[in-house]
N, C-alpha and C positions, 0 to 999 in steps of 0.2 A: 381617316379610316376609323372602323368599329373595333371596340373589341374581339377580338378573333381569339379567343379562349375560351374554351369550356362548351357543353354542349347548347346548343340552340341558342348560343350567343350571338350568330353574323347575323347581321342585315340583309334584306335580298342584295341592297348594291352589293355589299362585302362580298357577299354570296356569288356575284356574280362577276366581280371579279378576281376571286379567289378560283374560280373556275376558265378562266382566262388562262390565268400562271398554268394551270394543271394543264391544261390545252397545248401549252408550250412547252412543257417540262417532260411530258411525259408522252415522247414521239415513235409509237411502232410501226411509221409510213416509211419511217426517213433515217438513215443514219444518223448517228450523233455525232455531232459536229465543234459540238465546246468539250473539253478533254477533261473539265471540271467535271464534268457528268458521266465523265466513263466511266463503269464501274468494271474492277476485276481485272484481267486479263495479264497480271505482274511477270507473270513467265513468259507469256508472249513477246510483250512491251519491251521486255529487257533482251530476248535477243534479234528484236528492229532495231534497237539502239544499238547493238554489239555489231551489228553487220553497217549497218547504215556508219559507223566509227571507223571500220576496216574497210581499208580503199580499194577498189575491185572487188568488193563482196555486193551481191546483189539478192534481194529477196523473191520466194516466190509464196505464195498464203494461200491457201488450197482448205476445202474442210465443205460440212453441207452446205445446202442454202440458209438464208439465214440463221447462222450462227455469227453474227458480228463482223466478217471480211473485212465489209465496205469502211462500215464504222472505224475500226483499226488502222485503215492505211488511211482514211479520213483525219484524222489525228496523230497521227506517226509526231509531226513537228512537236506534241505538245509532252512525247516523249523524252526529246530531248535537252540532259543538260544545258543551261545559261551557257552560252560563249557569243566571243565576238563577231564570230565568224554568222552571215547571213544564210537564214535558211531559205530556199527556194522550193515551194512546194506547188507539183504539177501532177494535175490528175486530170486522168481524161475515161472513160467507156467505151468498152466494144459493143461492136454490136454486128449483128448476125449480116453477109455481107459484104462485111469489112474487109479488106486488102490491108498489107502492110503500108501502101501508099496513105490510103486515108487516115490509120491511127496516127501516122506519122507527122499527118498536118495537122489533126486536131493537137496532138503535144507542141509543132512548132507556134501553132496559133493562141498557145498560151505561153509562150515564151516572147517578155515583153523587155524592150530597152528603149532606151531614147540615143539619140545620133544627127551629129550636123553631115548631111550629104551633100552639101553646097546651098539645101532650100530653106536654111537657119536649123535651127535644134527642135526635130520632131521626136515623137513617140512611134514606134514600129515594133510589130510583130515578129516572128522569126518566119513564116510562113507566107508575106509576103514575097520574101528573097526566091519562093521557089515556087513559080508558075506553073510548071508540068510536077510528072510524076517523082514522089523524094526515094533517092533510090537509099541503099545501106547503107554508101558510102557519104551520102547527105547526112545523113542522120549521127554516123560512130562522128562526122566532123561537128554539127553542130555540140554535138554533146559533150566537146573536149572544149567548146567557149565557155562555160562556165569558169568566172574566177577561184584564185585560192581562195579567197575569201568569203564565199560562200557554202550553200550545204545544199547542194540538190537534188531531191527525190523526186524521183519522176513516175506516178502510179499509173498503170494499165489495169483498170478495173472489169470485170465480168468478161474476163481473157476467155472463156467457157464459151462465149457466145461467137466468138470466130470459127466457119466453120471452113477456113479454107487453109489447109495445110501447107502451103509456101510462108503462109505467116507465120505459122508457129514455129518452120524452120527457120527461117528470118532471123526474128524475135530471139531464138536461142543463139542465133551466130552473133545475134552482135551481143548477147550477154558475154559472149565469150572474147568476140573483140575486145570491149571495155574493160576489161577486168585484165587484160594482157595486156593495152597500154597503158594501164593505172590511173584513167581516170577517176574523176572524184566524183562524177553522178554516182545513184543507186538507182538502178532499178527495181522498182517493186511491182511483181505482174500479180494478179487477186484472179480466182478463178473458183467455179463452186465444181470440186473433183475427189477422188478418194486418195489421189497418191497423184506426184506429178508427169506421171507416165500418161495418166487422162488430160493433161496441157502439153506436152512435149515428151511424144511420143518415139523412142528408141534417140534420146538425143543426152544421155550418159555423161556427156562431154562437159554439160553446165556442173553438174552435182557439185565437182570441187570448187566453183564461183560463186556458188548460190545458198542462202541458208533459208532451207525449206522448213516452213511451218504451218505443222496443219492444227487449225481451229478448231477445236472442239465443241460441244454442245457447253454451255455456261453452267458451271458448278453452283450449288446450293447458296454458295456463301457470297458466289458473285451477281446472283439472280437478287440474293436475299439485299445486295449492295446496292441495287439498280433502286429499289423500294425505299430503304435507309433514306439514300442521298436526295431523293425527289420529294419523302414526304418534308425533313428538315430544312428543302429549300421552300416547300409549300407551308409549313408551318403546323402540320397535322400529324395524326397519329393514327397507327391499325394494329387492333388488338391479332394476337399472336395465333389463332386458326385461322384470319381473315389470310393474315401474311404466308403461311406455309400452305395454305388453298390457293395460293398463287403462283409460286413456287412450285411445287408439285403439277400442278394442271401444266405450269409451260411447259415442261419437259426440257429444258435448258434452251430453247429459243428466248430470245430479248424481245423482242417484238410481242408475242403473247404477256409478257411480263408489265411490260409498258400498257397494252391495250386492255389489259386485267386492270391493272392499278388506275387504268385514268379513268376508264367507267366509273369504277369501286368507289372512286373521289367524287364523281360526277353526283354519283347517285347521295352520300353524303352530305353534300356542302347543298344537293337539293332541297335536303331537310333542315338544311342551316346547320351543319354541326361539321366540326372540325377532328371528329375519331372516326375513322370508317369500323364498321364493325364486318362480319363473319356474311350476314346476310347481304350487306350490301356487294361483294363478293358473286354471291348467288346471283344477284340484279345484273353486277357488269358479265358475268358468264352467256344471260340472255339476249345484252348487247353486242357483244363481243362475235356470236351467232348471226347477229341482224347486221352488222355490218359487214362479217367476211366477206375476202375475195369471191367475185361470181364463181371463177374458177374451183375453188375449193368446193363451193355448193353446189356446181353441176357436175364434178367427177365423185362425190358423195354419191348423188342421184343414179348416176352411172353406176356406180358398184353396186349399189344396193336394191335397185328397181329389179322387180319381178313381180309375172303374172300370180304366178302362184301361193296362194293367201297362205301358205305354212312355211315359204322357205323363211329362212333366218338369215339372210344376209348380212342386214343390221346388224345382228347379234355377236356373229361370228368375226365382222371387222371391228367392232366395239371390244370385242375380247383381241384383238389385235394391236391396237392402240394401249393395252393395258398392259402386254405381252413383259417380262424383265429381257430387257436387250441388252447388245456387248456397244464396246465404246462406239462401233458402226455405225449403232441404231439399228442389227440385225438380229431378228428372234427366231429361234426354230418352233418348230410346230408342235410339240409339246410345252412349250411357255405359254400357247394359247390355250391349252387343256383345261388350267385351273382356273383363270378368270372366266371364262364361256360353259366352266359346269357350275360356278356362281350365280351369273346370267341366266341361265335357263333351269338354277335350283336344283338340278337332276347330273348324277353324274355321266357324262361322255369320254369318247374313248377320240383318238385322232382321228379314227375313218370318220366320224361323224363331221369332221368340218376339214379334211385333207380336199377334197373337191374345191372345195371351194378355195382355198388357199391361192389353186392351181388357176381357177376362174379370176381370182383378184391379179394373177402375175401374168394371165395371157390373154383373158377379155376384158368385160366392164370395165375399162378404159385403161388398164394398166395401173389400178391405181398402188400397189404394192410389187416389188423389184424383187426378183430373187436371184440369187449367186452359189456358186459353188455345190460342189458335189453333195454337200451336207444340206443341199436344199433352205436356205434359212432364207429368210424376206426382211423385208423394211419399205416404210411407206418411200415411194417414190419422192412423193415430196412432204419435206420432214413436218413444215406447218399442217398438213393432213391430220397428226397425229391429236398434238390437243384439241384442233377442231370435231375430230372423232368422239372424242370425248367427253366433251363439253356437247354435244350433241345426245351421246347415249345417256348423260345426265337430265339433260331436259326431256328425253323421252322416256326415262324410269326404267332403263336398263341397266342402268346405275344404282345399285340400292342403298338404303341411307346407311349400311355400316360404312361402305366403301365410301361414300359424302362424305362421314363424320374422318375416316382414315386417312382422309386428303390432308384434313383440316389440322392430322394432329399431329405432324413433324416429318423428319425429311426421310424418304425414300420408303414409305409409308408400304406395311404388306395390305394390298386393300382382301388380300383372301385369306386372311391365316384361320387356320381350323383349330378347331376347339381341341 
């Protein structure tokens, strides 16, 4: 290897595959899967360990889309305390569909032992054993095979996407089964919801079995974690507007965080050098644009297309994106007043962009949800929002104080007035 310090010091090899590492280190497709890498999440982490330790307690992880879920019950094992005892860790996905029959094979179909049936000492499934449909009472029984000696967490992931309600009653009776005969499984159901009444709906009866926890959007210091741990496993450095222009733009999604940082490296280690600076930032912002979801780019297109060469669409959801939200991620329509009279330079009042607010929650594609009597919104889907914005920055609705305000610590006022 080359020396890999200092600027313009790598070699194209080095260069190229120090950009490798980055490729693998730094994953906003895919949950994280080594625990070494998680960054953050210490209040969570500790009460999976706490339920997952009390016998009959079972978890349920609820909170936006991408906010972490997947990643968290992905790693649960790596939570817990050294013992002797064997951890058994079993995840499986729903999917829209699904019956309680089918999640039920997929979990047995990962539940593996070996066994002499008379035909010498094979390997077998649990999902063999059951030809036809696994009813509840297949299921509370397999799940009381697990030895003392083991530790089994059993994840039902993207539980949100079952859309047939005998399962989710199911699903809730037999948390309540288990937890009454004092088995040692845990179940952990993952589901992208506001509160667990959007998974198990009028079903009251789990609350005293279950320790609900809802995920939040990723704190400053756990965003700023995710950066830390990736550039010191890559062996690089980013000067400090580089890092809080990262930070800030995700808006506590991990995934933005990640897809910021690998560009930012990308673009870096192309010039040979091992400090990312500020602009390079700027660079993956353009990338980051050219790779998003199709999805994200045609409910953009949607909201914001019109014939009409004066409306401000753009504008008005650009100032939405900007908006100070509660832990929700819900803004009322006066938090859009001061970034959108920034934007358009000129001051406005809320009937100037209340129309439209109304048009983003009930046309152009629904791209912002609204709730409650107090009328407030929040983008539908939460990755919409730095895409917003990193979009109204390349299109210079973005002016360079609010650029520079990104750049320069956390929770940044991009509008404060003189």
């Amino acid at each position: 290897m080359g020396n890999w310090h200092g600027c313009g010091s790598l070699t194209a090899e080095d260069a190229k595959a120090k950009r490798f590492e980055a490729n693998t280190s730094f994953t906003p497709s895919t949950p994280i899967a080594i625990g070494e890498l998680f960054a953050g999440r210490q209040h969570q982490a500790s009460k999976i360990v706490d339920a997952i330790g009390e016998r009959g307690r079972h978890l349920i992880l609820f909170g936006e889309r991408g906010v972490g879920k997947s990643s968290m019950a992905q790693i649960a094992p790596f939570f817990i305390p050294k013992s002797p005892r064997a951890i058994r860790h079993i995840r499986v996905q729903a999917f829209p569909g699904d019956s309680f029959a089918a999640v039920a094979r997929r979990i047995f179909s990962q539940i593996h032992f070996e066994d002499d049936y008379g035909e010498s000492r094979k390997a077998y499934d649990v999902a063999e054993f059951y030809p036809g449909d696994v009813t509840i009472d297949h299921f509370i029984a397999e799940m009381q095979h697990f030895r003392e000696s083991e530790i089994p967490i059993v994840v039902i992931d993207e539980f949100n996407e079952i859309d047939d309600k005998d399962t989710a009653i199911t699903v809730a009776n037999i948390i309540k089964a288990l937890s009454d005969v004092g088995s040692n499984v845990t179940l952990m159901i993952v589901g992208v919801a506001d509160s667990i009444k959007d998974l198990f709906d009028k079903h009251h009866s789990i609350e005293r079995c279950t320790e609900q926890i809802m995920m939040p959007r990723m704190a400053v210091d756990e965003r700023r974690d995710i950066l830390d741990r990736r550039l010191a496993q890559l062996d690089m450095s980013m000067t400090l507007p580089a890092k809080w222009k990262i930070i800030n733009l995700s808006k506590g999604l991990p995934s933005y965080v990640h897809a910021l940082g690998k560009f930012a490296a990308f673009t870096a280690l192309d010039r040979r050098d091992l400090a990312i600076a500020d602009s390079d930032v700027d660079v993956a912002i353009t990338q980051v644009l050219q790779s998003a979801q199709q999805t994200l780019k045609d409910s953009y297109d949607v909201a914001t297309r019109s014939n009409q060469a004066r409306a401000l669409f753009r504008h008005v959801l650009t100032a939405c994106a900007l908006a100070k939200v509660d832990d929700a991620g819900y803004f009322m329509p006066s938090a859009v007043r001061e970034p959108y009279t920034n934007i358009l330079r000129r001051p406005v009042g809320i009937a100037h962009f209340q129309d439209a607010l109304r048009d983003f929650a009930e046309r152009r594609g629904g791209i912002l949800q609204r709730t409650g009597e107090a009328r407030s919104y929040r983008f539908r889907d939460p990755a919409m929002q730095p895409y917003v914005i990193m979009r109204g920055m390349r299109d210079g609705l973005i002016d360079e104080t609010a650029r520079q305000a990104l750049a320069a610590g956390d929770d940044p006022d991009l509008f404060a007035s003189d």
